[in-house]
C-alpha positions in Angstrom: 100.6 -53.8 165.0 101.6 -55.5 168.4 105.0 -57.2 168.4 104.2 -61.0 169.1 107.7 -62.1 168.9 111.3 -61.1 169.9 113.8 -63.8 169.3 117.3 -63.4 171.2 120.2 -65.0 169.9 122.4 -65.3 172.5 126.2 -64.5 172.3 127.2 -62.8 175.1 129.6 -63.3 178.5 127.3 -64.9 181.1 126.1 -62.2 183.7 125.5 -63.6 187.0 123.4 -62.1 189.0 122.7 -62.8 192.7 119.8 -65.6 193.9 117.4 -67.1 191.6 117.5 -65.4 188.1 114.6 -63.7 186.6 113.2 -64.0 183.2 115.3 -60.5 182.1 118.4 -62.4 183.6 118.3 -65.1 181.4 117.3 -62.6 178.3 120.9 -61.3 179.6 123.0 -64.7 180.6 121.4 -67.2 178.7 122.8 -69.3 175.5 121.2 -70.5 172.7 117.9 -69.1 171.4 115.2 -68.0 173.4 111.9 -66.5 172.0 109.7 -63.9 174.3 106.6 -64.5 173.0 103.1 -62.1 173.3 105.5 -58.8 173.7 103.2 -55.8 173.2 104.7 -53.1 170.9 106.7 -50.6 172.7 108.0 -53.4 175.4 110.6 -54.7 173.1 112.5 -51.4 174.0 112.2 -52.1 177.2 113.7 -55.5 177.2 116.6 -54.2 175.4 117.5 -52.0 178.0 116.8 -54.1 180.6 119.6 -56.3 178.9 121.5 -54.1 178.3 122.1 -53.0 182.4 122.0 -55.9 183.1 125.3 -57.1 181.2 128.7 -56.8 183.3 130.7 -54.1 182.4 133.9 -55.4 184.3 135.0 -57.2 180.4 138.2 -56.7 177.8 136.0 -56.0 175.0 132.5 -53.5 174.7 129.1 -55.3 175.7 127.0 -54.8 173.5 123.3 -55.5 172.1 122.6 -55.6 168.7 118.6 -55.5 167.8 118.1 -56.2 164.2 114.4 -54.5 162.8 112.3 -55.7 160.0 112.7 -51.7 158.5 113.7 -48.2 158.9 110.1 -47.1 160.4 110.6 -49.9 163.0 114.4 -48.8 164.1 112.9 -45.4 164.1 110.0 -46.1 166.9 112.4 -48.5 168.7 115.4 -45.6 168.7 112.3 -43.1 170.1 111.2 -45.6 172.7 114.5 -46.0 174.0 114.7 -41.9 174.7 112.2 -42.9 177.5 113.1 -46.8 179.0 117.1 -46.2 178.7 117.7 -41.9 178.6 121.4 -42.4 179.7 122.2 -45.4 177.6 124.9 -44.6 174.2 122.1 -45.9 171.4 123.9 -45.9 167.9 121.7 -46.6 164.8 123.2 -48.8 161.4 121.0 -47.7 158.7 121.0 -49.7 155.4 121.9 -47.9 152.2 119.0 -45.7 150.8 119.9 -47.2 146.9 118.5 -50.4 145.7 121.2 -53.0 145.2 123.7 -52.5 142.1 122.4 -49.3 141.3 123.8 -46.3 139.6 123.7 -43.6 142.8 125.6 -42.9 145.5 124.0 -43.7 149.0 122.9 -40.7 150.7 125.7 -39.0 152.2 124.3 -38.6 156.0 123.2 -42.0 156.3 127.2 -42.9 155.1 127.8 -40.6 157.8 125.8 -42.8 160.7 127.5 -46.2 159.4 130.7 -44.6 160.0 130.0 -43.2 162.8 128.7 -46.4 164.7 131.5 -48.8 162.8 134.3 -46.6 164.0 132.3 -46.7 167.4 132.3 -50.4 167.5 135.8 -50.9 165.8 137.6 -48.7 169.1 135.0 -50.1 171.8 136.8 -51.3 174.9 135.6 -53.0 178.5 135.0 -51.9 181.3 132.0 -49.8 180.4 128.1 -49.7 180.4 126.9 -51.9 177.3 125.6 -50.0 174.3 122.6 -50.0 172.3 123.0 -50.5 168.3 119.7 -50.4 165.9 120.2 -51.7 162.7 117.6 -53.0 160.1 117.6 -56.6 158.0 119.2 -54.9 154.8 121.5 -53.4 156.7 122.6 -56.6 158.3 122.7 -58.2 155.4 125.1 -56.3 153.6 128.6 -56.7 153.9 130.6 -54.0 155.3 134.8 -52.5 154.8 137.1 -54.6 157.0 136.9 -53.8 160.7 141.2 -53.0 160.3 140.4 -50.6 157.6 138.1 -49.1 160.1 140.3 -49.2 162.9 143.2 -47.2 160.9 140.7 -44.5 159.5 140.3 -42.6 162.4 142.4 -39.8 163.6 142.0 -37.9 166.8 142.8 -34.0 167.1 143.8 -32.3 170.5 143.6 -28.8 171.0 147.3 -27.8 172.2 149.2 -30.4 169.3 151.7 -29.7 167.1 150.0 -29.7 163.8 149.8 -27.3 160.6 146.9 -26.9 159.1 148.0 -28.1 155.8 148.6 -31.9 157.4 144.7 -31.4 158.4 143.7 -30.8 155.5 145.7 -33.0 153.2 144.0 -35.8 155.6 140.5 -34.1 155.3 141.2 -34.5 151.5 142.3 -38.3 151.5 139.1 -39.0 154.1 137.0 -38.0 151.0 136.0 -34.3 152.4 134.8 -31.7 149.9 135.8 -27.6 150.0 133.1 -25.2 150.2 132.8 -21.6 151.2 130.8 -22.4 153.9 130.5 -25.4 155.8 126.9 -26.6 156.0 126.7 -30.5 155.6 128.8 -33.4 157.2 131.4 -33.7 154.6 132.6 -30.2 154.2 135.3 -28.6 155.4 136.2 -24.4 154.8 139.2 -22.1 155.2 139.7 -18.5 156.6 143.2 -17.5 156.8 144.3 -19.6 160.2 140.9 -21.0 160.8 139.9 -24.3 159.4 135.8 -25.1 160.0 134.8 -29.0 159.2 131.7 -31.0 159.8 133.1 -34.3 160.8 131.0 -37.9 160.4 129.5 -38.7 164.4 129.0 -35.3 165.1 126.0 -33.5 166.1 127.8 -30.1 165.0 130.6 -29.0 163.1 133.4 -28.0 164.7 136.6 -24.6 164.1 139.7 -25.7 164.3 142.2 -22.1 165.2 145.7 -22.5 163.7 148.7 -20.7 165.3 151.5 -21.4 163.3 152.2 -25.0 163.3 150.0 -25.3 166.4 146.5 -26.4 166.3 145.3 -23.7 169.4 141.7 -24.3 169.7 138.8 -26.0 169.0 135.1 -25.3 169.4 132.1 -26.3 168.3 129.6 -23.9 165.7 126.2 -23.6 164.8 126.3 -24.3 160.7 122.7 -21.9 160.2 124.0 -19.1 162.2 128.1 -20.4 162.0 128.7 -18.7 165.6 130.8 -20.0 167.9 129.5 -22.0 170.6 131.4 -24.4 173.3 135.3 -25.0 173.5 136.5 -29.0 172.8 139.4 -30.5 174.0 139.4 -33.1 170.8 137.8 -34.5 168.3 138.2 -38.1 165.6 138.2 -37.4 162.2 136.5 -40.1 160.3 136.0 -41.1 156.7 133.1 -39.6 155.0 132.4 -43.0 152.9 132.9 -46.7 153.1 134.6 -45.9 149.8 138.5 -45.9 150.4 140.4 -43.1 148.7 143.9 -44.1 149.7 146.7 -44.6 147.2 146.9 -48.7 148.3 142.8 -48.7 147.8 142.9 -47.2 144.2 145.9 -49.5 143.3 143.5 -52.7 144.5 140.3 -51.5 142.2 142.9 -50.9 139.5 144.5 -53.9 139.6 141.0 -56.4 140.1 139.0 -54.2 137.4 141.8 -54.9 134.8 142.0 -58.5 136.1 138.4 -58.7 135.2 137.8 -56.9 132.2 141.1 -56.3 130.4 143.4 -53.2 130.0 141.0 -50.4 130.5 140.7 -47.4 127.6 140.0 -44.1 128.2 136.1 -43.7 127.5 136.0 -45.7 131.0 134.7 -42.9 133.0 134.4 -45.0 136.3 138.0 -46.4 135.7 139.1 -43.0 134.9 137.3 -41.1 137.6 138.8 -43.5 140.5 142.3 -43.6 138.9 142.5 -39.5 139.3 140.9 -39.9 142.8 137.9 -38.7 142.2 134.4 -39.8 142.2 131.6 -41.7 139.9 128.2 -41.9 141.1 127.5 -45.5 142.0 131.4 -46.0 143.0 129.9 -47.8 146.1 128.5 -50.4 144.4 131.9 -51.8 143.7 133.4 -51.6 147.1 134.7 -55.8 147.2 137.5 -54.3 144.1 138.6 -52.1 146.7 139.6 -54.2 149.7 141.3 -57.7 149.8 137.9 -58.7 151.7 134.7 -57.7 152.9 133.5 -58.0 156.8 129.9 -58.7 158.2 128.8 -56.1 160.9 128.6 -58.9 163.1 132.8 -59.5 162.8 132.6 -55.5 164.8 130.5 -57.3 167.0 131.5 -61.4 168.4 130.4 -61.1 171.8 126.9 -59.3 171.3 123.9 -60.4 172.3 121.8 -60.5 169.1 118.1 -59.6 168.9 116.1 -59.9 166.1 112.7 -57.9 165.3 108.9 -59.5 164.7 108.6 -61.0 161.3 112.4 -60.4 160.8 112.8 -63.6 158.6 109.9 -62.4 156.3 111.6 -59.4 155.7 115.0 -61.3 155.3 113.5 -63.4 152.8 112.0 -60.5 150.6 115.3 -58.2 150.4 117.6 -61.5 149.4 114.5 -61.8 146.7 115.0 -58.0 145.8 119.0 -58.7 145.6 118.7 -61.4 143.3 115.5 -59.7 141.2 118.4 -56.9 140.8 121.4 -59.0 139.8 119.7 -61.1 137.3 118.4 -58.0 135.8 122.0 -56.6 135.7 123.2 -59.7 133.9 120.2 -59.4 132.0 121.0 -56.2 130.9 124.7 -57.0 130.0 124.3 -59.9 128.3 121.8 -57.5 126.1 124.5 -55.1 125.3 127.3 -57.3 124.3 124.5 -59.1 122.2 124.3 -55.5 120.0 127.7 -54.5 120.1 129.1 -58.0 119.1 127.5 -57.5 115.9 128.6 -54.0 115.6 132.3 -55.6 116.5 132.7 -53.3 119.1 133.6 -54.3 122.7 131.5 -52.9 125.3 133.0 -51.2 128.3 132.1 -50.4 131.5 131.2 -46.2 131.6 130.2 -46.5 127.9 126.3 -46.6 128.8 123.8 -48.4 127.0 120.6 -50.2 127.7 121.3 -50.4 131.4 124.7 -48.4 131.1 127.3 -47.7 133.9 129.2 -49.5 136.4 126.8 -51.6 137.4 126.5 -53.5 134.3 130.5 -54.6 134.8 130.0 -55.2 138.2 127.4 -57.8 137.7 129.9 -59.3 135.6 132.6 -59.2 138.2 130.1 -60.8 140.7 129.3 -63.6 138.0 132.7 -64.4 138.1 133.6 -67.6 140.7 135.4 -66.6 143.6 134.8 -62.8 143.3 132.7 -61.2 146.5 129.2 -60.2 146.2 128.7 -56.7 148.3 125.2 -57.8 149.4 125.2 -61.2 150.0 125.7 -61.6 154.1 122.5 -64.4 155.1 121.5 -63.6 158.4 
C-alpha cells in the first residue's frame, strides 16, 4: 500500500544551504513538525537520504536520522530501498525484541546482537562526519533501553601489535556474556586452539582469529565460519556485549539487592535468583533488566540532536503494541494474584522460579512493576 504520509519531527542543527531553500532543505533545517503528504511507497527512502546529505557534517556530535516504521516488514523494504537511493551511506537497523512483553524467553540472540551493535554505534558517534541512517520500528522505540554510560564502558577495542595475554581476552569474553564452543559458528561464541583464540563478535559481518604470541596479541584476521579459513588481515576490532543483560559483579549486586527489596530474603528453590547470583543465565532474564541498572534510557537519550521521522500509520501501530503491553501485564498480575490465591490456602508462600499457573519470573516481575516507583521495561510513549 502507498505511503500517504511521512511525518518529520524535527530536532536537528539547522543546515543552511545557499539561495532559496527547497522543499528537501527544509525536511533537513526545519523545526517543529512538518508532514509530506501523498508520498508514494518507495520515495520515503529517498527523502531520508536526501536528508540525510543534506545535514552538515562540520558538528561535535554524530548527525543523525532516525526513521521509526510501523513494523519489521516495513524497516525491512525501507533498509532494501536505501541499498539503491543512499549505497555509500552507514544504515544501522534497531530491531524490537522477537518475545512478547514479560514473557518467559530470551530474545533471539542475533537480533540482541544488532541492538548492540547500533547502541554502541550511537553511544561512540562523533562530528565531523556524514550523518547516518538508523531504522527502527514502533516496539522498538517504545521500549526502554540499558543506560547510554553502561553502553559507553562496554566496549573494548583490540589492536593487533598490543600487549595482551590471551587469558585477559577471554576472561573479558566471559564477563561480556560469550559462550565456549568447539567451533565458532554464531555471534556469541568464542573457541581456543593452543595460541589461537577465534570469536564472533556483536557488529560484525564475520568472525574474527585472534594469534597469541606470548603475552602479545600478533594478529588478527577475519574467517569464514562454514569453511573457518582464513580470509583478510585487521588491524582492530571492539568487543561488545552479547546482551543488554549486564553480567558484571556491580550488575548482579543491583538485581540482588532490588529483588530482595521486593520480595524478601530469597530461598534456594529460586532458580532465577539462583541462576543470576552464580552468573549464569535463566531464560526470560531480560525481562527484568530495570533490577539491573539504577535506571533505564530511551533510544532517543543515544540520539538528542536527530532528526526524527516517523512511518505511515505509525500512531495506529503505537496505539496497538501499548494495548498489547498492557493486555500482557494485566494478565501477569492476573496470573499472580491466582497463584498466591491457591498457595495462601495451602500456607505456602509463592516464589518467583517455583512455577505454577503462569510460573517463572515473569509472574514476580509484574509484581515488581505493580509496585510505585519501580520502572516498567516497556513503557517509553512515543
Amino acid at each position: 500500500m502507498a505511503v500517504d504520509t511521512t511525518t518529520i519531527n524535527k530536532n536537528a542543527a539547522k543546515a543552511k544551504p545557499a539561495g532559496t531553500p527547497t522543499a528537501l532543505d527544509k525536511l533537513a533545517g526545519g523545526d517543529g513538525t512538518i508532514v509530506a503528504a501523498g508520498v508514494p511507497e518507495g520515495y520515503d527512502a529517498f527523502l531520508l537520504a536526501a536528508i540525510a546529505r543534506r545535514l552538515p557534517a562540520d558538528t561535535e556530535y554524530q548527525q543523525t536520522v532516525l526513521h521509526i516504521a510501523r513494523d519489521d516488514q516495513r524497516l525491512a523494504a525501507i533498509r532494501s530501498q536505501l541499498e539503491f537511493f543512499a549505497p555509500g551511506a552507514e544504515v544501522m537497523t534497531f530491531p524490537a525484541w522477537d518475545c512478547v512483553p514479560y514473557d518467559r524467553v530470551s530474545p533471539d540472540a542475533e537480533i540482541e546482537s544488532r541492538r548492540i551493535a547500533t547502541l554502541a554505534r550511537l553511544a561512540h558517534g562523533k562530528g565531523g562526519k556524514p550523518a547516518i541512517i538508523v531504522l527502527t520500528t514502533v516496539n522498538a522505540a517504545l521500549q526502554r533501553v540499558p543506560p547510554l554510560d553502561a553502553i559507553k564502558k562496554s566496549a573494548v577495542r583490540l589492536a593487533a601489535g598490543n600487549p595482551l595475554g590471551m587469558e585477559q581476552v577471554i576472561q573479558r569474553l566471559e564477563a561480556s556474556g560469550f559462550h565456549r564452543t568447539g567451533t565458532v559458528m554464531e555471534p556469541g561464541e568464542y573457541a581456543v586452539r593452543g595460541g589461537i583464540l577465534d570469536l564472533y563478535a556483536p557488529g560484525h559481518a564475520r568472525p574474527v582469529r585472534l594469534d597469541f604470541f606470548g603475552d602479545t596479541l600478533e594478529s588478527i584476521r577475519q574467517f569464514d565460519p562454514v569453511t573457518q579459513r582464513t580470509q583478510a588481515a585487521r588491524d582492530q576490532i571492539t568487543l561488545l556485549p552479547i546482551s543488554e543483560l549486564p553480567t558484571s559483579d556491580t550488575a548482579v549486586k543491583q538485581f540482588r539487592q532490588r529483588y530482595v527489596e521486593m520480595f524478601g530474603p530469597a530461598k534456594g528453590d529460586d532458580a532465577l535468583y539462583e541462576a543470576v547470583s552464580s552468573g549464569g543465565r535463566y531464560p526470560g532474564t531480560e525481562h527484568w533488566l530495570p533490577l539491573f541498572y539504577q535506571r533505564m534510557d530511551t533510544l532517543f537519550d543515544y540520539l538528542p540532536n536527530a532528526v526524527v521521522t516517523l512511518d505511515h500509520l505509525v500512531e495506529d501501530a503505537k496505539t496497538r503494541r501499548l494495548e498489547t503491553i498492557s493486555d500482557h501485564y494485566e494478565a501477569r498480575k492476573e496470573g499472580l494474584a491466582s497463584i498466591q490465591a491457591v498457595t495462601a490456602g495451602r500456607a505456602v508462600s509463592h516464589r518467583p522460579g517455583m512455577g505454577g499457573a503462569t510460573g517463572g519470573a515473569e509472574t514476580s516481575f509484574v509484581h515488581a512493576l505493580s509496585t510505585p516507583g519501580n520502572p516498567r521495561a516497556y513503557t517509553n510513549r512515543l
